[in-house]
C-alpha positions in Angstrom: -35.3 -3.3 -19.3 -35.9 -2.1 -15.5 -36.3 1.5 -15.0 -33.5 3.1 -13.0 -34.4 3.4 -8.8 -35.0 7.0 -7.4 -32.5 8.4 -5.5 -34.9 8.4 -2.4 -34.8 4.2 -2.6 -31.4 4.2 -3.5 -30.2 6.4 -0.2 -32.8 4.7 2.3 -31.6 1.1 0.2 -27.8 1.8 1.1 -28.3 3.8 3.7 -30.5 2.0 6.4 -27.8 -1.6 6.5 -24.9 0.3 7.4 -26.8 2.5 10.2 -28.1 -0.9 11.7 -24.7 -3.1 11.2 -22.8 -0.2 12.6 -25.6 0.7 15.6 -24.4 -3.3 16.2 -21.0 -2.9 15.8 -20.7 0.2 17.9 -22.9 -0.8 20.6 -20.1 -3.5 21.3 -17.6 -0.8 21.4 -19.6 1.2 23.9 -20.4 -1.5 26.2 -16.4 -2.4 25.8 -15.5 0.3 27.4 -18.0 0.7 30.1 -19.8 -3.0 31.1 -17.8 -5.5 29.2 -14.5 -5.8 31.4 -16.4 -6.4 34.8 -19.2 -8.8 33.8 -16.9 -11.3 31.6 -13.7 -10.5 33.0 -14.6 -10.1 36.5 -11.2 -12.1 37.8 -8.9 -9.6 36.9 -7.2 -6.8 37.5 -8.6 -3.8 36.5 -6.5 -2.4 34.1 -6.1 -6.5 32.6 -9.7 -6.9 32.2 -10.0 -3.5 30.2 -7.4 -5.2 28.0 -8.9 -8.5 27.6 -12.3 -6.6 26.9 -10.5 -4.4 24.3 -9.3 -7.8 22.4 -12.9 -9.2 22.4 -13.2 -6.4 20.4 -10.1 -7.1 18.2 -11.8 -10.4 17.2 -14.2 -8.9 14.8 -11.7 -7.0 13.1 -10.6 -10.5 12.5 -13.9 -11.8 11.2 -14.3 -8.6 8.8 -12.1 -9.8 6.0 -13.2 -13.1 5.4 -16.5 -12.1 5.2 -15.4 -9.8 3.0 -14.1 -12.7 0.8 -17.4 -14.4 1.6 -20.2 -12.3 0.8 -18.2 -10.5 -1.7 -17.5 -14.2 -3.3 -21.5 -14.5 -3.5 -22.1 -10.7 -4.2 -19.8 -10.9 -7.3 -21.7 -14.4 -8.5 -25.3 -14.2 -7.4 -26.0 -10.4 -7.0 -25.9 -7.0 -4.9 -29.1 -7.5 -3.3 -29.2 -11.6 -1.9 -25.8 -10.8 -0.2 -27.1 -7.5 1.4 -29.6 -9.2 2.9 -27.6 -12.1 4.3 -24.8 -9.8 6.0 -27.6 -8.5 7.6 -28.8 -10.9 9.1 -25.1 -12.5 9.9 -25.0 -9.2 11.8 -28.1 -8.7 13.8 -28.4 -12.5 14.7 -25.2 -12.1 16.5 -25.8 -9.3 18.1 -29.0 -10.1 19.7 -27.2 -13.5 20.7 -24.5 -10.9 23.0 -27.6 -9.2 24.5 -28.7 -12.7 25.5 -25.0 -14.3 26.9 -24.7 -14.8 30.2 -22.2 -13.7 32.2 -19.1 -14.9 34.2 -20.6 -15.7 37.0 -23.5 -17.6 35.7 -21.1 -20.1 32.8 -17.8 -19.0 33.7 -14.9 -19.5 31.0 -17.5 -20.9 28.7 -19.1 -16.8 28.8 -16.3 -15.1 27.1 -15.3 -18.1 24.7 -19.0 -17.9 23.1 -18.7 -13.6 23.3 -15.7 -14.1 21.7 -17.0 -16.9 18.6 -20.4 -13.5 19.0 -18.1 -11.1 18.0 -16.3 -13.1 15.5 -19.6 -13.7 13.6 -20.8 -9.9 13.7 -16.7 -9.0 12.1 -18.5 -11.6 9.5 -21.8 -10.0 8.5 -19.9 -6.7 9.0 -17.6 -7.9 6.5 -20.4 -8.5 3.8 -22.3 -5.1 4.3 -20.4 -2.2 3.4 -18.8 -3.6 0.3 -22.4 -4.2 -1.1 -24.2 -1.0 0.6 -21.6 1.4 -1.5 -22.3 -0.8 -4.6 -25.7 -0.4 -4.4 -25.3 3.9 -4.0 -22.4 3.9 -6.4 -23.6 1.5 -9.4 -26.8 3.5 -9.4 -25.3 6.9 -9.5 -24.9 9.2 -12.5 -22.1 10.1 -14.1 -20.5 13.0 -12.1 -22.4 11.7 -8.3 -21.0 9.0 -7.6 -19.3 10.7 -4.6 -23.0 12.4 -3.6 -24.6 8.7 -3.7 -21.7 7.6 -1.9 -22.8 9.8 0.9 -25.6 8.0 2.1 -23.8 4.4 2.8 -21.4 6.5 4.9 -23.7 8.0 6.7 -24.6 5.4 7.9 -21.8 4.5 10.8 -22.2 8.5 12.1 -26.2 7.8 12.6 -25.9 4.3 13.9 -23.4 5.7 16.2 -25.6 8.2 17.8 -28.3 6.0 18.2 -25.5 3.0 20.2 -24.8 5.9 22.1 -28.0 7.9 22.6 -29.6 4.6 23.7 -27.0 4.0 26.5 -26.7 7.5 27.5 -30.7 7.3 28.0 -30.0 3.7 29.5 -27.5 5.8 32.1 -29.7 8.2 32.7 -32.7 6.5 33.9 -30.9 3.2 35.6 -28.3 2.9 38.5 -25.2 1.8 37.9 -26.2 -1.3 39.9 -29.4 -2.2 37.1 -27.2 -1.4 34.4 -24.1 -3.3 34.8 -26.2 -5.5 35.8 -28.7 -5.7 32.8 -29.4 -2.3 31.5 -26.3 -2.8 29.0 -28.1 -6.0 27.4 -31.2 -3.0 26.1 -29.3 -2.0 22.7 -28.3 -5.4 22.0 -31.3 -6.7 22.0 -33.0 -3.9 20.9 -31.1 -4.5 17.3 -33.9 -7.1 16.7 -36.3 -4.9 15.9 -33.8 -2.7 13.8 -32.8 -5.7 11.5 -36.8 -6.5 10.6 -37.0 -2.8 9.8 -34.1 -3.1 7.7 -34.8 -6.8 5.8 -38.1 -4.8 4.8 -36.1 -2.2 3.3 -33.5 -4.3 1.5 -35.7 -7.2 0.4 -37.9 -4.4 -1.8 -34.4 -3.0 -3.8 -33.8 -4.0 -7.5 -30.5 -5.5 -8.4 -28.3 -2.5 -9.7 -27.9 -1.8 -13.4 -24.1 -2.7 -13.5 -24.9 -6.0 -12.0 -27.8 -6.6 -14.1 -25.5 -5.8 -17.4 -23.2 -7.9 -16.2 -25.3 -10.8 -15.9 -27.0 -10.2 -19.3 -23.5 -10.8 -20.7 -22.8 -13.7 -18.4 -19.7 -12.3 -17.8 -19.5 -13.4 -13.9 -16.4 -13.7 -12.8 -16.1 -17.4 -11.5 -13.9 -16.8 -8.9 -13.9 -13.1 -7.7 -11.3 -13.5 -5.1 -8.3 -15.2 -7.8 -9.2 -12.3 -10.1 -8.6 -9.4 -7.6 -5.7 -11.1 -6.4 -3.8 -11.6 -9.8 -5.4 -8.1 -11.5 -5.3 -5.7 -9.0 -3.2 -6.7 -6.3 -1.0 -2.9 -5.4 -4.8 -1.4 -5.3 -6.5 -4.0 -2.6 -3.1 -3.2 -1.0 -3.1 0.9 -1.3 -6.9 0.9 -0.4 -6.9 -0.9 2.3 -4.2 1.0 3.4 -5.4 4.9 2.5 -8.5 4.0 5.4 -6.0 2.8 8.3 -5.8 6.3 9.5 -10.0 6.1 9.5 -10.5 3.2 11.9 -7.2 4.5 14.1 -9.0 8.0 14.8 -12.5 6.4 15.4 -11.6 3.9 17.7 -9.2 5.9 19.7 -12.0 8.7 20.2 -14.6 6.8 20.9 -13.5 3.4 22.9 -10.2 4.4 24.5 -11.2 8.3 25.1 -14.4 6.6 26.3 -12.9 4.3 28.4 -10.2 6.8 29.6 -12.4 9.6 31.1 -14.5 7.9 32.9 -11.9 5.8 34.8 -8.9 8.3 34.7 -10.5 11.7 34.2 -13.5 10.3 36.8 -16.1 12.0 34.9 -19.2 10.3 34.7 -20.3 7.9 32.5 -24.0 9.8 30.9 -21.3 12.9 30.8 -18.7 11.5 28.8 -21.3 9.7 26.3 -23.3 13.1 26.0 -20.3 14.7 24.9 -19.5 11.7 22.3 -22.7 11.7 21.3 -23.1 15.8 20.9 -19.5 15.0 18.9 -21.0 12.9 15.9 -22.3 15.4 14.2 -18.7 17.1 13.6 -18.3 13.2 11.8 -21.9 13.4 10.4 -20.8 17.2 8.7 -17.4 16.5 7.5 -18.6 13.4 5.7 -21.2 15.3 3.8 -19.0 18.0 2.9 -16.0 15.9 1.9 -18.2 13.5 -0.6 -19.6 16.9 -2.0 -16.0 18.2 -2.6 -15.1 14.9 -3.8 -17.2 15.1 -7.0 -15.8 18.6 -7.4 -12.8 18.4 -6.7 -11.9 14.5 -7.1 -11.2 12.2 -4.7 -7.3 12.5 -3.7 -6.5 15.6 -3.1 -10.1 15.4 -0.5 -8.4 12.4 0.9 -4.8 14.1 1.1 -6.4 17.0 3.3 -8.1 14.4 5.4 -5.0 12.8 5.9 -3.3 16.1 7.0 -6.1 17.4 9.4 -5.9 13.6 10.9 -2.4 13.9 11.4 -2.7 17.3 13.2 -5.6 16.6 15.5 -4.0 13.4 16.7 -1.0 15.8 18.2 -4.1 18.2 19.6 -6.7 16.1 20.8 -4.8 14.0 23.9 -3.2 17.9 25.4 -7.4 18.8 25.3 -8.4 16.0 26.6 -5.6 16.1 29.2 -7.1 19.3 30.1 -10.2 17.6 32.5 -12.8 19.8 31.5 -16.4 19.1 29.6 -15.5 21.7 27.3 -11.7 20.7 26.0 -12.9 16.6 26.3 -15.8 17.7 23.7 -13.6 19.4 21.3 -10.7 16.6 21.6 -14.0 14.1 20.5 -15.4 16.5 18.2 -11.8 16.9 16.2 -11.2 13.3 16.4 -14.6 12.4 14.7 -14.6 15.2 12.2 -11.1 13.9 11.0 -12.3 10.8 10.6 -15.8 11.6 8.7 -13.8 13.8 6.6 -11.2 10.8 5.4 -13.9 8.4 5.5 -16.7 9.9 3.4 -14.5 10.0 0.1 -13.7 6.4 0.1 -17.1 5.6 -0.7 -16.8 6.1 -3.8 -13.0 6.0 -4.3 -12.5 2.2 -3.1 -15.5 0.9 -5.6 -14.2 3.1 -8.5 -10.8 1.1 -8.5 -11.7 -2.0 -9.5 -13.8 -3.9 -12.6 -17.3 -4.8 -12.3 -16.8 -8.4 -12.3 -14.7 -8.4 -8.5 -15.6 -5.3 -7.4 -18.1 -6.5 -4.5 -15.1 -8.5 -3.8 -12.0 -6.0 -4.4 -13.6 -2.8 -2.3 -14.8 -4.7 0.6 -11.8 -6.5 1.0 -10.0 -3.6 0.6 -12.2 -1.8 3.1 -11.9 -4.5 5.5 -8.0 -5.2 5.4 -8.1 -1.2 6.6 -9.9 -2.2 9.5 -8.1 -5.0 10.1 -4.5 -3.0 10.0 -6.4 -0.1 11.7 -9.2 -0.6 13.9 -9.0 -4.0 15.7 -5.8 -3.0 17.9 -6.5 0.2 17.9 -8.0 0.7 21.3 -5.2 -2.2 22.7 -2.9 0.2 22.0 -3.9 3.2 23.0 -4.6 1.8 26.1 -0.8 0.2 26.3 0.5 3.0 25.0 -0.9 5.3 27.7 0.1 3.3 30.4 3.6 3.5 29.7 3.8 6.4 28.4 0.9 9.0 28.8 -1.8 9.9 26.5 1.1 12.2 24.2 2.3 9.0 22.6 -1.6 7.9 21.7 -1.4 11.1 20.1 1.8 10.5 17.7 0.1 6.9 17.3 -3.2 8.5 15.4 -0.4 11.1 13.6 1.6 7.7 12.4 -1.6 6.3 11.1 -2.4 9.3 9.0 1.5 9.1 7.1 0.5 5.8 6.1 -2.6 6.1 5.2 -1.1 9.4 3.2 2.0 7.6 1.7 -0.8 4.6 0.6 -2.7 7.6 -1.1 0.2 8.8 -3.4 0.1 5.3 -5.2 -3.7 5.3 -6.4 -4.7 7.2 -9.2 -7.5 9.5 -9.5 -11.0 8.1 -9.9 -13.1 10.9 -10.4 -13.5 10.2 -14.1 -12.8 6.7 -14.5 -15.8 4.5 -15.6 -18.1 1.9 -13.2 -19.5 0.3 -16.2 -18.5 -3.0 -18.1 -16.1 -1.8 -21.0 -17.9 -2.4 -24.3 -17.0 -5.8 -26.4 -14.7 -5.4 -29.1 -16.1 -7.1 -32.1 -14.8 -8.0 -35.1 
């Protein structure tokens, strides 16, 4: 019998995918909303090619849940640990290819169609990773921590965050805007090379986790994950995936079409606005912490129901402080809109792998996690953006408030996990 991991290898094991996949993930975002628009859509009108940008975007969300179904298919049959390391790769290959792309004016139509098939394949890898990453912290926890081990795969997004950021706020710093619309963007994608090797290293030394391993020892593999979730838990892959919509509506609103709206409405600079983003993490890095600590205490609805509420009320406060122009009021609109999100968001790690069996449950949470981003996150920015043409930034506001009903109302039909069993129930025998 293998001994149980530390919690040191466990958190760095968990931990280090999702800061890389998301540092990829977000670096797209960033460069969306700055660079994107005028080097692959440089033949349209302003405000169009911020819009087609924003849908190159969309296409990942796209990609997300049927790499859910994929890696989670493989995750559920082969193991925890092979499929980790294979979204990983999915992930990092693809981004490395976007830093690589030329752009409209060197292949022409042929430059966004293969960004677009880029960002379909990073939705794909995406997909795979966090379903397996809060596996790996939850199926190792004790009894009573699952919502502490939980913390370190969602930490992950805040820290990759800050570094997609803090490399192209340095990248703005030290380049014109000449060098780096012209290649100084291309730095974090490539730079994700060297990320992914750190973090094969990492996840190519974990042990396959105990629940797994029982579950092979009994040869109890479900033989196809995807028919079972569908036909056992169908209202839950439903409900979950809609309890995070109000997540990936907050996070995407802040920080692409916020992004993307101060420095071409509000005119403030570009280093200015990402140092305020980037000073802004931490409110997401904090409330995740402390909303995963008060999740084992408390349990994990009525955490999420207050997350839900404070995500309903910042979306009505953050567009009137952004409104206001100034450094100060744009930093506390970002800094409300990420601690809403970190505080919904850090909770789920556990909750989402806690509703269903052993047997799907690579399969179940992820695509659950990734039908949220689907419903929430891949048009989120699109709208905002249409939404604020038409009719100012006040109706962005009552679009995040609308996301966090839903995601409430979702809430109210899942049960409390707190106390429900990860383990294979014991066999009944005669």
């Amino acid at each position: 019998m293998t001994s149980t991991p530390g919690i040191g290898r466990i958190a760095v094991g968990s931990f280090v995918g999702t800061a890389i996949e998301f540092y990829d993930f977000y670096i797209y975002g960033t460069a969306t909303a700055l660079v994107l628009n005028a080097t692959f859509f440089p033949t349209l009108a302003p405000v169009n090619a911020t819009l087609a940008s924003f849908a190159t975007f969309a296409v990942a969300f796209i990609g997300r849940p049927l790499g859910s179904l994929l890696f989670g298919h493989f995750g559920d049959r082969v193991g925890r640990k092979a499929t980790l390391v294979a979204s990983l790769l999915t992930m990092g290959l693809s981004t490395v290819a976007i830093g690589l792309l030329p752009g409209y004016a060197t292949l022409g139509v042929a430059a966004p169609v293969i960004l677009v098939l880029l960002r379909f394949l990073q939705g794909i890898g995406l997909g795979g990773e966090w379903g397996g990453a809060a596996l790996l912290a939850v199926e190792n926890a004790p009894a009573g921590r699952r919502s502490w081990y939980a913390t370190f795969p969602q930490l992950g997004p805040s820290i990759g965050f800050f570094a997609a950021n803090g490399l192209f706020l340095g990248l703005s710093a030290v380049l014109s805007d000449e060098s780096f619309h012209s290649w100084g963007w291309r730095i974090p994608f490539l730079a994700s090379a060297v990320l992914v090797a750190v973090g094969l290293v990492v996840r190519l030394r974990l042990a396959e986790t105990p629940v797994f391993a029982e579950v092979v020892r009994r040869r109890e593999q479900s033989r196809m994950p995807l028919v079972d979730m569908l036909r056992k838990a169908p209202l839950r892959l439903l409900l979950g995936g809609g309890t995070i919509i109000t997540c990936y509506v907050v996070f995407y609103v802040t920080t692409t079409f916020c992004l993307s709206y101060t420095t071409t409405t509000l005119k403030l600079p570009k280093s200015e606005a990402l140092g305020l983003l980037v000073a802004a993490i931490w409110a997401m890095a904090l409330t995740t912490v402390l909303s995963c600590l008060a999740g084992d205490r408390y349990g994990r609805k009525p955490v999420l129901l207050i997350g839900c509420v404070f995500t309903g009320v910042a979306g009505l406060v953050m567009f009137p402080l952004l409104s206001g122009g100034t450094a100060l009021s744009i930093g506390i609109a970002f800094a409300l809109g990420l601690a809403a999100m970190g505080w919904v968001y850090g909770p789920l790690g556990a909750f989402l792998p806690e509703l269903f069996d052993a047997r799907y449950r690579y399969s179940a949470s992820s695509f659950a996690y990734n039908l949220g981003g689907v419903l929430g996150g891949a048009l989120a920015p699109t709208i905002a953006a249409a939404l604020a043409a038409g009719a100012g930034t006040t109706a962005v506001g009552w679009y995040v408030t609308g996301s966090a009903v839903v995601s409430l109302l979702c809430l109210l039909g899942l049960p409390e996990t707190r106390h429900v069993s990860t383990e294979l129930p014991a066999r009944v025998t005669a």
